[in-house]
NUNUGU-230863 format. One record per residue (C-alpha): z, y, x; chain; residue in one letter; residue number from 0. Coordinates in Angstrom, 1 decimal. Example, Ala and Ser with C-alpha at 12.3 -4.5 7.8 and 13.67 -1.06 7.14 Angstrom:
NODE        w        v        u   mol   type   seq
NODE      7.8     -4.5     12.3     A      A     0
NODE      7.1     -1.1     13.7     A      S     1
% end
This chain:
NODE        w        v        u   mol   type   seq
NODE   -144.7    -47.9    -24.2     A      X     0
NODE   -144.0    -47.4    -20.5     A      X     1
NODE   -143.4    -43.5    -19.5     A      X     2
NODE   -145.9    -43.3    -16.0     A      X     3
NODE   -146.0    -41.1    -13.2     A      X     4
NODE   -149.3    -40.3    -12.1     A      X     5
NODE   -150.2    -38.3     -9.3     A      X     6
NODE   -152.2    -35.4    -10.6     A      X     7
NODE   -154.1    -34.4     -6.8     A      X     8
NODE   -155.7    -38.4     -7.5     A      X     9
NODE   -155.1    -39.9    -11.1     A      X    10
NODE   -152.9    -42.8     -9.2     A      X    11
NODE   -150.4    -44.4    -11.4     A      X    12
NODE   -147.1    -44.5     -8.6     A      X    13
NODE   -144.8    -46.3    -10.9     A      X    14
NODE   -143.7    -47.1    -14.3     A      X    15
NODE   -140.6    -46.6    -16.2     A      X    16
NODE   -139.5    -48.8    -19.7     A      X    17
NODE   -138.1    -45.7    -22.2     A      X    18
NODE   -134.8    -46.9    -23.3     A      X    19
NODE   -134.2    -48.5    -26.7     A      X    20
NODE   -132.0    -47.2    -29.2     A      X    21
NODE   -128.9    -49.6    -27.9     A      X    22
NODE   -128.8    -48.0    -24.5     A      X    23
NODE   -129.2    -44.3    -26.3     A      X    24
NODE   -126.5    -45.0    -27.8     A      X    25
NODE   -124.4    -46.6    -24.7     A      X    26
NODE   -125.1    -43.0    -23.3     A      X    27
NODE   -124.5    -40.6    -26.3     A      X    28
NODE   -120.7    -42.2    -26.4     A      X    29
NODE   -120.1    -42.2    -22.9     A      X    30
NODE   -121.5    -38.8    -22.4     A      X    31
NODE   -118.6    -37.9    -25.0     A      X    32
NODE   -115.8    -39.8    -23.5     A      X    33
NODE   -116.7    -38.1    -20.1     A      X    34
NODE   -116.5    -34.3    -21.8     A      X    35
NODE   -112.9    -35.2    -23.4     A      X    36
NODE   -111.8    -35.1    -19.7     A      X    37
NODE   -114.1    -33.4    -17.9     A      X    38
NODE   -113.7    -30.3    -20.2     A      X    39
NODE   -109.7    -29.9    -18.4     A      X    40
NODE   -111.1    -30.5    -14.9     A      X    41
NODE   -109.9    -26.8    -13.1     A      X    42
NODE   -113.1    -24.1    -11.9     A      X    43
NODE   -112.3    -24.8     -7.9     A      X    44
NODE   -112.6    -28.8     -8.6     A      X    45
NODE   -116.0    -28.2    -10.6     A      X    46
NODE   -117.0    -25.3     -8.0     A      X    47
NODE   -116.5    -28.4     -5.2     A      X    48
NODE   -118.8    -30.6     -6.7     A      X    49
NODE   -121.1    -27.9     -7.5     A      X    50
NODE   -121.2    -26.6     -4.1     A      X    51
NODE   -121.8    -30.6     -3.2     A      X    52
NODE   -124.9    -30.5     -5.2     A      X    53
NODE   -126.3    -27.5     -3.5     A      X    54
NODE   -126.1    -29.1      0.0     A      X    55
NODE   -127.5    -32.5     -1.0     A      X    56
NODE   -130.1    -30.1     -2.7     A      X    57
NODE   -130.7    -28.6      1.3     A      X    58
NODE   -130.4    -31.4      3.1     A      X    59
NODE   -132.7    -33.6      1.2     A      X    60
NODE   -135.6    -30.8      0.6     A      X    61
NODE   -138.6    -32.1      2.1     A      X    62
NODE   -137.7    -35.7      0.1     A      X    63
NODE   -137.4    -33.9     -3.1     A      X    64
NODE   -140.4    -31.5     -2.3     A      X    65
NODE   -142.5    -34.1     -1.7     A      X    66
NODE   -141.4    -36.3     -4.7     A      X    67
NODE   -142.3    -33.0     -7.1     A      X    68
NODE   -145.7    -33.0     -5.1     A      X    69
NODE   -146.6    -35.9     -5.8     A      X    70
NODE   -145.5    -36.3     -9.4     A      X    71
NODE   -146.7    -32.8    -10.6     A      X    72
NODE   -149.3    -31.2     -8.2     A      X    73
NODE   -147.3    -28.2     -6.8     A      X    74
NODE   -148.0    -27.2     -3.7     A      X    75
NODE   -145.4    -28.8     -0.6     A      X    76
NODE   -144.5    -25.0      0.5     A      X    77
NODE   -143.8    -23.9     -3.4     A      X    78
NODE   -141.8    -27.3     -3.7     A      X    79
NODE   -139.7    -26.9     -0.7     A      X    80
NODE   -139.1    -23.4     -2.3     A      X    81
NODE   -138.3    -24.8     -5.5     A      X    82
NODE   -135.7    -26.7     -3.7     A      X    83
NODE   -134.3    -23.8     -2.4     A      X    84
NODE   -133.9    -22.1     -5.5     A      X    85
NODE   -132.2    -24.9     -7.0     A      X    86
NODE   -129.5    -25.0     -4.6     A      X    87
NODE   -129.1    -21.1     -4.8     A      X    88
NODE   -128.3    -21.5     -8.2     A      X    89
NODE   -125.8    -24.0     -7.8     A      X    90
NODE   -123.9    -22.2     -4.9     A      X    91
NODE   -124.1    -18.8     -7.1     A      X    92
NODE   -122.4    -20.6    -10.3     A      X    93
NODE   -120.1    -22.3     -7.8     A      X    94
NODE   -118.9    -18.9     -6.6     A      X    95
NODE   -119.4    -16.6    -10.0     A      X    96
NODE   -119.0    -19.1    -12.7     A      X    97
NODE   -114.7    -18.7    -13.0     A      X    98
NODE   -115.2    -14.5    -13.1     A      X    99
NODE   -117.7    -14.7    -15.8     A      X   100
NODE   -115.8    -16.6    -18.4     A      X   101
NODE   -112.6    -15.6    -17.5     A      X   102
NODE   -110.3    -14.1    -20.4     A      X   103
NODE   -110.8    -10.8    -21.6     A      X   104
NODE   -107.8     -8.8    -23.3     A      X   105
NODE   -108.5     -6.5    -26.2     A      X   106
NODE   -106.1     -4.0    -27.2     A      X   107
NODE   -105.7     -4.2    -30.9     A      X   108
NODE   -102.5     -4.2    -33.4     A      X   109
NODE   -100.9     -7.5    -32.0     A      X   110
NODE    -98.5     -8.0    -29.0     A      X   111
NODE   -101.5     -9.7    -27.6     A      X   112
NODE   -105.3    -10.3    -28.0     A      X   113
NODE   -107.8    -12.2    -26.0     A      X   114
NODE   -111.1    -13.9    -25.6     A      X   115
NODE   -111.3    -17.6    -24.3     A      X   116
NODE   -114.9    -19.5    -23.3     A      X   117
NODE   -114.2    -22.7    -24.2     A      X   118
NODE   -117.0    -25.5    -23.2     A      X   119
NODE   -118.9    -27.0    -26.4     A      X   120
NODE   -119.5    -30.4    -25.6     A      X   121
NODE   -122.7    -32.6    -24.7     A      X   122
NODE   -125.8    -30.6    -24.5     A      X   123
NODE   -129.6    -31.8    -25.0     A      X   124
NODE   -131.5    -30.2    -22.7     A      X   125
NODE   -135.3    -31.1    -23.2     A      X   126
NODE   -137.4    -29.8    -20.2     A      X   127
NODE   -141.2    -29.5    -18.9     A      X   128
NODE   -142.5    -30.7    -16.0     A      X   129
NODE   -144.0    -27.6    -14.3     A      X   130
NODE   -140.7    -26.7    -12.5     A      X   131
NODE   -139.2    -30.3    -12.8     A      X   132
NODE   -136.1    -29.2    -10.5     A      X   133
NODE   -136.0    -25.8    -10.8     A      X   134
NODE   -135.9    -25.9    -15.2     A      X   135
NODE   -133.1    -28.3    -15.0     A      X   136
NODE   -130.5    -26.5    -12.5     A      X   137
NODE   -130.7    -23.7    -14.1     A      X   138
NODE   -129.6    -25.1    -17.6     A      X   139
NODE   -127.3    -27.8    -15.5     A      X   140
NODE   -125.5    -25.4    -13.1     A      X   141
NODE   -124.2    -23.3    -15.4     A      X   142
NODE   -123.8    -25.5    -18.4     A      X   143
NODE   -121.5    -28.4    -16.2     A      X   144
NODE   -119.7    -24.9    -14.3     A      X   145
NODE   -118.4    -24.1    -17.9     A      X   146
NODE   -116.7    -27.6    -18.5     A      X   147
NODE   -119.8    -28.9    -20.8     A      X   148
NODE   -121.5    -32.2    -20.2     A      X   149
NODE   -125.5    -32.5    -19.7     A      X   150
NODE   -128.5    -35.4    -21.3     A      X   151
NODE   -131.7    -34.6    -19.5     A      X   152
NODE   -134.6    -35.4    -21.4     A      X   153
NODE   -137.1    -34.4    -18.8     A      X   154
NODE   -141.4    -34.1    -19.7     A      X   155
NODE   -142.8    -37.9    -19.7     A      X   156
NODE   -144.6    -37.1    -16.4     A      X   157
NODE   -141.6    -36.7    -14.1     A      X   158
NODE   -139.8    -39.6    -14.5     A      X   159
NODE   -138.7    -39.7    -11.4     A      X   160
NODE   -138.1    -35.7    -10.6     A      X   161
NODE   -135.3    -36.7    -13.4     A      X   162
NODE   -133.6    -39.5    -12.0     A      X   163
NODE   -133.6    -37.8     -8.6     A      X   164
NODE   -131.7    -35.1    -10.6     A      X   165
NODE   -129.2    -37.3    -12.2     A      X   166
NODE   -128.7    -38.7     -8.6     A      X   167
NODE   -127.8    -35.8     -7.0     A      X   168
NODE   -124.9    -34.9     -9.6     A      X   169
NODE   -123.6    -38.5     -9.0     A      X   170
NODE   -123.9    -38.1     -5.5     A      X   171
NODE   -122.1    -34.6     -5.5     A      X   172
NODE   -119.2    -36.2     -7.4     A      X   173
NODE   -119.1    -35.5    -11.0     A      X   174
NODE   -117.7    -37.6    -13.0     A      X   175
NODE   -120.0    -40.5    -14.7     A      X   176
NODE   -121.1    -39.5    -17.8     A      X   177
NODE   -121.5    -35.7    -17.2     A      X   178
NODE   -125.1    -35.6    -16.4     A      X   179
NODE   -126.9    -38.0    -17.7     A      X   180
NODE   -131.3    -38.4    -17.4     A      X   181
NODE   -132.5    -39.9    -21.0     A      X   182
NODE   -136.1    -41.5    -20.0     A      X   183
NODE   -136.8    -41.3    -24.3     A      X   184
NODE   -140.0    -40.6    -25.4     A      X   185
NODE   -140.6    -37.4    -27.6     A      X   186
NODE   -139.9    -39.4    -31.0     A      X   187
NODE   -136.1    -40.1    -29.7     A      X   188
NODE   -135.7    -36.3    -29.3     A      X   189
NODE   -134.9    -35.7    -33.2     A      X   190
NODE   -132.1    -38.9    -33.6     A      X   191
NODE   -130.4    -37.7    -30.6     A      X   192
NODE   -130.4    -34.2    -31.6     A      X   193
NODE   -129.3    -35.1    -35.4     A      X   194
NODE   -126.4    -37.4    -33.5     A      X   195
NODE   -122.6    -35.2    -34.5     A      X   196
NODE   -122.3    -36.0    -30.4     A      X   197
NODE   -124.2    -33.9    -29.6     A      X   198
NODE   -123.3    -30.0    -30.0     A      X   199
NODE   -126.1    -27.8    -29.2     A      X   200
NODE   -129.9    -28.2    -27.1     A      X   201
NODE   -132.0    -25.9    -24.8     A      X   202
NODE   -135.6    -26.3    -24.5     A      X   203
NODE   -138.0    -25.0    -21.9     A      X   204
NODE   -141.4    -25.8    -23.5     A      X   205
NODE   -144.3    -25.2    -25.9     A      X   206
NODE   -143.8    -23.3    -28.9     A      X   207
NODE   -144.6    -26.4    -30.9     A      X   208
NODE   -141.8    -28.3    -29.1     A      X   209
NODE   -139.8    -25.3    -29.5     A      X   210
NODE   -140.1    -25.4    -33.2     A      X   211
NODE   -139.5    -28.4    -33.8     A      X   212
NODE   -136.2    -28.5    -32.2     A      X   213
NODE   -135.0    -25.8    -33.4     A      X   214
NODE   -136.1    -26.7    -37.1     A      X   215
NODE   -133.6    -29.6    -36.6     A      X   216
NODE   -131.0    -28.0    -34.8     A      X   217
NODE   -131.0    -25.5    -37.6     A      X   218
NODE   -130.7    -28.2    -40.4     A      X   219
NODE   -128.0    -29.9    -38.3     A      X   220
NODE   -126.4    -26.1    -37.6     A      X   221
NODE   -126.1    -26.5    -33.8     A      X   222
NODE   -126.9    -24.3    -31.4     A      X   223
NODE   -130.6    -23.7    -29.5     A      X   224
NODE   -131.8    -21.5    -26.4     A      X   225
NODE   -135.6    -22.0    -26.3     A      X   226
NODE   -137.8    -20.4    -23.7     A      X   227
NODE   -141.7    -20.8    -25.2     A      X   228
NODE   -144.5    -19.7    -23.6     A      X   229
NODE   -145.9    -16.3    -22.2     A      X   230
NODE   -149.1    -14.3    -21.8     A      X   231
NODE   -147.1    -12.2    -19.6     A      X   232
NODE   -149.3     -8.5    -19.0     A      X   233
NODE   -149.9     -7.1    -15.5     A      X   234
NODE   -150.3     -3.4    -15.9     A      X   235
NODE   -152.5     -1.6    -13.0     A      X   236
NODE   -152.2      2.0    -13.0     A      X   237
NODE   -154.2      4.4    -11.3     A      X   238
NODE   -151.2      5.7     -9.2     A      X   239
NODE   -150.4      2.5     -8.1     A      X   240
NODE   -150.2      1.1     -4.3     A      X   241
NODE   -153.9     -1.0     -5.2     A      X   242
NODE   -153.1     -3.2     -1.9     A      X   243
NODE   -150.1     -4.3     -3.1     A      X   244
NODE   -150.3     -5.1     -6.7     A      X   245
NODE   -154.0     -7.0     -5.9     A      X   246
NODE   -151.9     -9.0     -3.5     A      X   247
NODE   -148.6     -9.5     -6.2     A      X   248
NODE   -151.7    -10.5     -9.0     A      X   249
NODE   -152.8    -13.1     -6.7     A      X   250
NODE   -149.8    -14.6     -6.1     A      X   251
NODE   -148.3    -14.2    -10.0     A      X   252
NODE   -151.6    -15.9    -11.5     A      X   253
NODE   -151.9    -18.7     -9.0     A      X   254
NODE   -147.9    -19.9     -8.8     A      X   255
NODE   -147.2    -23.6     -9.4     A      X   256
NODE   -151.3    -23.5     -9.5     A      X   257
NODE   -151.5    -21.0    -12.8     A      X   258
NODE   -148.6    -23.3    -14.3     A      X   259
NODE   -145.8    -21.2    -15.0     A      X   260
NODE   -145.1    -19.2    -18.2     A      X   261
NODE   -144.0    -15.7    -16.2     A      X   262
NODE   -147.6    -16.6    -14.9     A      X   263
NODE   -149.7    -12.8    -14.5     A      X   264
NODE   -151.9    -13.8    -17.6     A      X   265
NODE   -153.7    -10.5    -18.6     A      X   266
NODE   -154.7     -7.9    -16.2     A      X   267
NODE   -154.5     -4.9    -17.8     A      X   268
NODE   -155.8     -1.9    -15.7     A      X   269
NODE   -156.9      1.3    -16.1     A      X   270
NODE   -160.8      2.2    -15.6     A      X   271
NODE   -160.3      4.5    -12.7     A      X   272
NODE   -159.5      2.0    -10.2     A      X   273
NODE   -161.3     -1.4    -12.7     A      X   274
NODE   -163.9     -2.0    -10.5     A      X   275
NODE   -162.0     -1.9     -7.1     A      X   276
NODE   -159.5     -3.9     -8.8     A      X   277
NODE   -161.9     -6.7    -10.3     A      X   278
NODE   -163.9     -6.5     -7.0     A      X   279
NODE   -161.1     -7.5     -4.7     A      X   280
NODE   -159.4     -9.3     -6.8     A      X   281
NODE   -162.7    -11.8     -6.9     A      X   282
NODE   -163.3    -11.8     -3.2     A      X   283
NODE   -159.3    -13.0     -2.8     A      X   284
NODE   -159.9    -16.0     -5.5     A      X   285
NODE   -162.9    -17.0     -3.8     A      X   286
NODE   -160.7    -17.0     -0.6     A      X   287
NODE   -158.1    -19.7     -1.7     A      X   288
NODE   -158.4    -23.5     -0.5     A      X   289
NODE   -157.6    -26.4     -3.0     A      X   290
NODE   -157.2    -29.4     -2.3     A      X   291
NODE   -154.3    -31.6     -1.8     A      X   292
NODE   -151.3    -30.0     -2.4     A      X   293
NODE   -149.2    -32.0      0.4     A      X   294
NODE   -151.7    -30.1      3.2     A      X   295
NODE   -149.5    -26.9      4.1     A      X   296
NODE   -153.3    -25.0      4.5     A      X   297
NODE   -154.1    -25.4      0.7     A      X   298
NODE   -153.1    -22.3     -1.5     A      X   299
NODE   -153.6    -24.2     -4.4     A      X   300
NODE   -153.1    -27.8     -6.4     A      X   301
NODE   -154.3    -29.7     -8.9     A      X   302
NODE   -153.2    -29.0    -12.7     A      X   303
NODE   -150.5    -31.5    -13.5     A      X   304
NODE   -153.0    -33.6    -16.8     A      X   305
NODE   -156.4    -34.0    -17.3     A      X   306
NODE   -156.0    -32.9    -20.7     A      X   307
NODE   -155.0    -29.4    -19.3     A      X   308
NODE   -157.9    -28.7    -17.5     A      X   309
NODE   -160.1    -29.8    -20.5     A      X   310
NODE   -157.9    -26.9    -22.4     A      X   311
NODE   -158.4    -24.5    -20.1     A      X   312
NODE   -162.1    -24.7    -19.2     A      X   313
NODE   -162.6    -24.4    -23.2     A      X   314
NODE   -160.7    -21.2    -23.3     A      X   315
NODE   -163.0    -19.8    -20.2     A      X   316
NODE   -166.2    -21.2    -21.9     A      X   317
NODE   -164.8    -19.5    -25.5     A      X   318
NODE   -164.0    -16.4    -23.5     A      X   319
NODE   -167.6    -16.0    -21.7     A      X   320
NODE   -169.6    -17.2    -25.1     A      X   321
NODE   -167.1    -14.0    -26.8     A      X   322
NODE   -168.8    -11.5    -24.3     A      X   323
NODE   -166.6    -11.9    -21.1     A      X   324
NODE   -168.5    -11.6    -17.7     A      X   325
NODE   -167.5    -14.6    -15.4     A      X   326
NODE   -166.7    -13.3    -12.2     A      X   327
NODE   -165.7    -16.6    -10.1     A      X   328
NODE   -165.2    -19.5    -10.9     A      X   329
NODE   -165.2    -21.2    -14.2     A      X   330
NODE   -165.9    -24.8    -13.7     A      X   331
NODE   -163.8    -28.1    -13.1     A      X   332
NODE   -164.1    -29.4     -9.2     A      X   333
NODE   -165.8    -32.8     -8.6     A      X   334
NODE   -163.8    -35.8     -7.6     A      X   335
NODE   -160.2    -37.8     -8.0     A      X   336
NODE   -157.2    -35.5     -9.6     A      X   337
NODE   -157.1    -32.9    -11.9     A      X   338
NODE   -158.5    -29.5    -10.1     A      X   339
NODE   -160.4    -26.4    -11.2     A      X   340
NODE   -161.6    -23.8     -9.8     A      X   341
NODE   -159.6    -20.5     -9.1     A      X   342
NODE   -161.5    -18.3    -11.9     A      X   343
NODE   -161.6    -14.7    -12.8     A      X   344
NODE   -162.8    -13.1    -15.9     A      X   345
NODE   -164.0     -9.3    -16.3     A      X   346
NODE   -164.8     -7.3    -19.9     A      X   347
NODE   -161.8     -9.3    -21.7     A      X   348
NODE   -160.6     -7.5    -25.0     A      X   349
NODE   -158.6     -8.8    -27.7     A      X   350
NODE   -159.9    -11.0    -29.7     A      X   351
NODE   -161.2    -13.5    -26.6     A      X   352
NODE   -159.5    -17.0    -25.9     A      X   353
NODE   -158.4    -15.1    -22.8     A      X   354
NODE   -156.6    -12.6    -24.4     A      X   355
NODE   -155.0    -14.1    -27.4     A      X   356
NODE   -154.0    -17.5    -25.9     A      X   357
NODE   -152.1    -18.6    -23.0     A      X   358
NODE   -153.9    -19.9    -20.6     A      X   359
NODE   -152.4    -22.1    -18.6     A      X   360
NODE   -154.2    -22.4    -15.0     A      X   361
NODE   -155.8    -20.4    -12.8     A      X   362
NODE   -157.8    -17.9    -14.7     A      X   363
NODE   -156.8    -14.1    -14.5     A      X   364
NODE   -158.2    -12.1    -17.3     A      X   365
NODE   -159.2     -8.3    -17.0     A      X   366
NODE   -158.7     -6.2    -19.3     A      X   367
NODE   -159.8     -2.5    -18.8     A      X   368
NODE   -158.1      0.5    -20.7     A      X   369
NODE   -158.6      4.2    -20.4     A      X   370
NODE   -155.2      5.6    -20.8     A      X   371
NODE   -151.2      4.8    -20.7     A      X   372
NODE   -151.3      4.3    -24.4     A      X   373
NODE   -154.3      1.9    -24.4     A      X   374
NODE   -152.3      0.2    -22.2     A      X   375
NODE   -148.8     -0.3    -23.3     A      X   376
NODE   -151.3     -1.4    -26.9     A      X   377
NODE   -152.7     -4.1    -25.1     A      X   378
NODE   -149.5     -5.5    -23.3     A      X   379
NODE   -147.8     -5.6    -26.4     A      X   380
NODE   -151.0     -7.1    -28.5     A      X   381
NODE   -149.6    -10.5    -28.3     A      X   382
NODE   -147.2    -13.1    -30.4     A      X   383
NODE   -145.3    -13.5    -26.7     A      X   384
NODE   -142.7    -11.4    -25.1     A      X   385
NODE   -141.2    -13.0    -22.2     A      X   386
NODE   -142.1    -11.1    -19.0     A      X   387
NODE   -144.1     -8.2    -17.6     A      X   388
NODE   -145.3     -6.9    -14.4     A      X   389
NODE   -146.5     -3.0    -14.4     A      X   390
NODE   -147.6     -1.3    -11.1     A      X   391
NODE   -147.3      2.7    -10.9     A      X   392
NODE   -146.0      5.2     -8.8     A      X   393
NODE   -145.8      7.8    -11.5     A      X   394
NODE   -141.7      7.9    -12.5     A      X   395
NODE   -142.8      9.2    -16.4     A      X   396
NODE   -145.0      6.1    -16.4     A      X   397
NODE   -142.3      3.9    -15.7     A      X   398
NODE   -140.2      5.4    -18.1     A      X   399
NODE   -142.5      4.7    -20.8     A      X   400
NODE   -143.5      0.9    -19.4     A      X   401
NODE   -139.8      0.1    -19.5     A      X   402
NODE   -139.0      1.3    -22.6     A      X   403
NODE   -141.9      1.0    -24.7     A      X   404
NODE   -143.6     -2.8    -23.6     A      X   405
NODE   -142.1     -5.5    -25.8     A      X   406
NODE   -140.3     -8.5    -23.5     A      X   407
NODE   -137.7    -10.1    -22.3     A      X   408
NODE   -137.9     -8.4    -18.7     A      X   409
NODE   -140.0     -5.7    -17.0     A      X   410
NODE   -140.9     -6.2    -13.4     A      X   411
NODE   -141.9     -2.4    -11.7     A      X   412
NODE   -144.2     -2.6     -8.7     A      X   413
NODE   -142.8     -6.0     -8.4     A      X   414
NODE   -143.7     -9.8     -9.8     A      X   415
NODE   -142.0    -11.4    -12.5     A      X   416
NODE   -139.5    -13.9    -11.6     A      X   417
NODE   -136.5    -15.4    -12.3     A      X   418
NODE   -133.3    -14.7    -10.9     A      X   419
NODE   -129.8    -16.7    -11.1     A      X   420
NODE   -128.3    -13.1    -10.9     A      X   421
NODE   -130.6    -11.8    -13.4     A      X   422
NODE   -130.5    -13.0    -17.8     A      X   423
NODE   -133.8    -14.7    -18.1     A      X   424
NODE   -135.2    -15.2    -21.2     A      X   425
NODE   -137.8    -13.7    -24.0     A      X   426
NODE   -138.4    -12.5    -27.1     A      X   427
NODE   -141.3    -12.9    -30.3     A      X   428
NODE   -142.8    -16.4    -29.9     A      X   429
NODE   -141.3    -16.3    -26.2     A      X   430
NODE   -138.2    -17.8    -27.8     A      X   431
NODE   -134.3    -16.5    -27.7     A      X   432
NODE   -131.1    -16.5    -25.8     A      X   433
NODE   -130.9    -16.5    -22.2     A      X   434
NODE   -130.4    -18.4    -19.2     A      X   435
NODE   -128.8    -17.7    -16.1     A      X   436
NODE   -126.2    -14.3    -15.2     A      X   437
NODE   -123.4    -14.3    -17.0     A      X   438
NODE   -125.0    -14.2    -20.0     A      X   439
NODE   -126.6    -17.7    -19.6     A      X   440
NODE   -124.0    -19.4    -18.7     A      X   441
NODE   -122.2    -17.9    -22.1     A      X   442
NODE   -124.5    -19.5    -24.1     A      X   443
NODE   -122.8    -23.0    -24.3     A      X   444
NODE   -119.1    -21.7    -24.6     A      X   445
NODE   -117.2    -21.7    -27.6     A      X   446
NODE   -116.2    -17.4    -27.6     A      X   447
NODE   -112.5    -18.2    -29.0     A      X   448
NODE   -110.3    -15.0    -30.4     A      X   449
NODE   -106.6    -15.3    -30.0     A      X   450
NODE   -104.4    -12.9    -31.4     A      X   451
NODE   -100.5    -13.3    -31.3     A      X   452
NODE    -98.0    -11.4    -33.3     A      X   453
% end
């Protein structure tokens, strides 16, 4: 079966891609080895070189690679040329950092000496989603090929050609054939690769279904996994709170990548002094955003990236409403070619609701009111996820107890969730484990070797 890319903003089919047989799987499992063997003794500055190569190409190219994520996933242009951005941030920072942060460490202990090595692993599977089809990768890929460890894409079926883009630009920068490598496999190839004793560990960016089903095999085959699931990331609205600002910040965090991100703003959880201010503006700025076609600059907002999403989604509003949720705006699917629906806020949502208990995956902020700071931290933690929140208050006790009380991955005060390539990123619960990016991501893939000499 031929892997397509469709262009979600008009249901066009652009091209079509043959997924490779097991023959050419194999052709690339054995020559991803043979290029770790010597890729693995390359030196830092020579890696850094290419690295920093990649980061240009990244720039110079941005409005070609913008576009091509536009097209093939619906983003907006402005968030893909910013996507771009990001992507060569990361490899510039990893470039610069990347020798520091696995450099040996000396412990004193009874020897004449002892140390800590990072030692590169070997070929890593890294299965990614489309909704940041640059961003997901670079982030593994920087850090991952900076250590000495070799890379096998196998990208989300609808960005075929985000992912050979990607494998481009590594080729182009200079690295060696062989160390990145774009597997255009469909989903059933994912277990045989991961199963092959080439390959040493996987990360996956995904759904938790995806996620556990890699790591069920990685854990039969006893190799290493980071998996980053999904989120129904809280946005905590105090009454101390700048109300401008954080209406402006849940704007922004529930509409990125058009609702498609899972640091997404998903539940609005805000106190019932300031609820009805809150839910009134926070309607009349959804009603304010333009969709349309994501390649017109004036557009806030794109199309969702399948149709099969916004089926999803408009039967977790409808499921929410029928549960006792007032619609505010929005609430149906928009008439014509591509995959669009409307910006759409919900008021009343408790636990219990689709809303609430799901991640929702679009443009549909939920609002949840509570009456105190306890009620509060109850509901943000009242979920299976744990990968990010947002929690707005000026009251320094309040943050004290936000930080160290909600259950994630990270906590965002008076600020939006995001990720950071100076900052671990990652989650806990059904959020998945380990982290990406800092120096703690890019420890992930690295054999931690003790030495101890007499």
């Amino acid at each position: 079966m031929p892997i397509a890319s469709v262009n979600p903003a008009t249901g066009e089919t652009m091209r079509e891609f043959e997924a490779l047989g097991p023959e050419t799987i194999e052709e690339k499992l054995e020559l991803s080895m043979k290029a770790f063997r010597a890729y693995r003794k390359v030196p830092f500055e020579e890696r850094a070189a290419k690295m920093r190569r990649a980061g240009g190409i990244l720039r110079q190219k941005k409005r070609t690679f913008a576009e091509l994520m536009t097209r093939e996933m619906g983003k907006t242009i402005a968030s893909a040329e910013a996507e771009v951005e990001k992507c060569a941030w990361v490899c510039e920072f990893y470039a610069e950092k990347a020798q520091a942060f696995l450099a040996e460490e000396e412990i004193a202990t009874d020897a004449g000496r002892s140390f800590v090595r990072y030692e590169p692993l070997g070929p890593v599977l890294a299965v990614m989603p489309w909704n940041f089809p640059f961003w997901q990768v670079f982030r593994f890929a920087a850090p991952a090929l900076m250590a000495g460890n070799v890379g096998l894409l196998k990208h989300a079926s609808n960005v075929p050609q985000c992912a050979l883009a990607i494998e481009e630009i590594f080729r182009e920068a200079g690295f060696p054939a062989g160390v990145f490598q774009t597997l255009l496999v469909e989903a059933g190839r994912v277990e045989g690769i991961l199963r092959d004793p080439r390959v040493v560990a996987a990360t996956l960016t995904g759904s938790e279904p995806a996620g556990r089903r890699v790591a069920a095999v990685a854990g039969e085959e006893i190799k290493k996994t980071v998996l980053e699931l999904g989120g129904s990331d809280p946005f905590v609205v105090l009454p101390s709170a700048d109300l401008e600002r954080a209406l402006d910040s849940a704007v922004k965090a529930r509409i990125i990548n058009n609702g498609q991100s899972c640091i997404a703003a998903k539940r609005f959880i805000v106190h019932e002094a300031i609820a009805s201010a809150f839910e009134k503006r926070m309607t009349e700025r959804f009603e304010a955003l333009r969709v349309g076609d994501p390649l017109d600059e004036r557009n806030d907002m794109g199309p969702l990236a399948r149709p099969e999403f916004v089926e999803e989604l408009h039967s977790q509003v409808e499921r929410t409403v029928t549960a006792g949720a007032r619609l505010l705006t929005g609430g149906r699917r928009i008439d014509g070619p591509g995959y669009f629906y409307e910006p759409t806020v919900l008021g009343d949502v408790r636990p219990g609701m689709a809303a609430h208990d799901e991640e929702t995956f679009g443009p549909v902020a939920a609002i949840i009111r509570v009456s105190d700071l306890e009620q509060a931290i109850e509901i943000a933690n009242g979920t299976g996820f744990g990968l990010g929140a947002s929690v707005w208050t000026n009251d320094e006790s309040e943050q004290a107890r936000l930080i160290g009380e909600i259950e994630a991955g990270a906590v965002f005060v008076n600020g939006m969730v995001k990720s950071d390539p100076r900052l671990p990123f990652g989650g806990i619960k059904r959020s998945g484990y380990g982290r990406e990016l800092g120096s703690f991501g890019i420890r992930e893939f690295v054999n931690v070797k003790t030495v101890w000499v007499a």
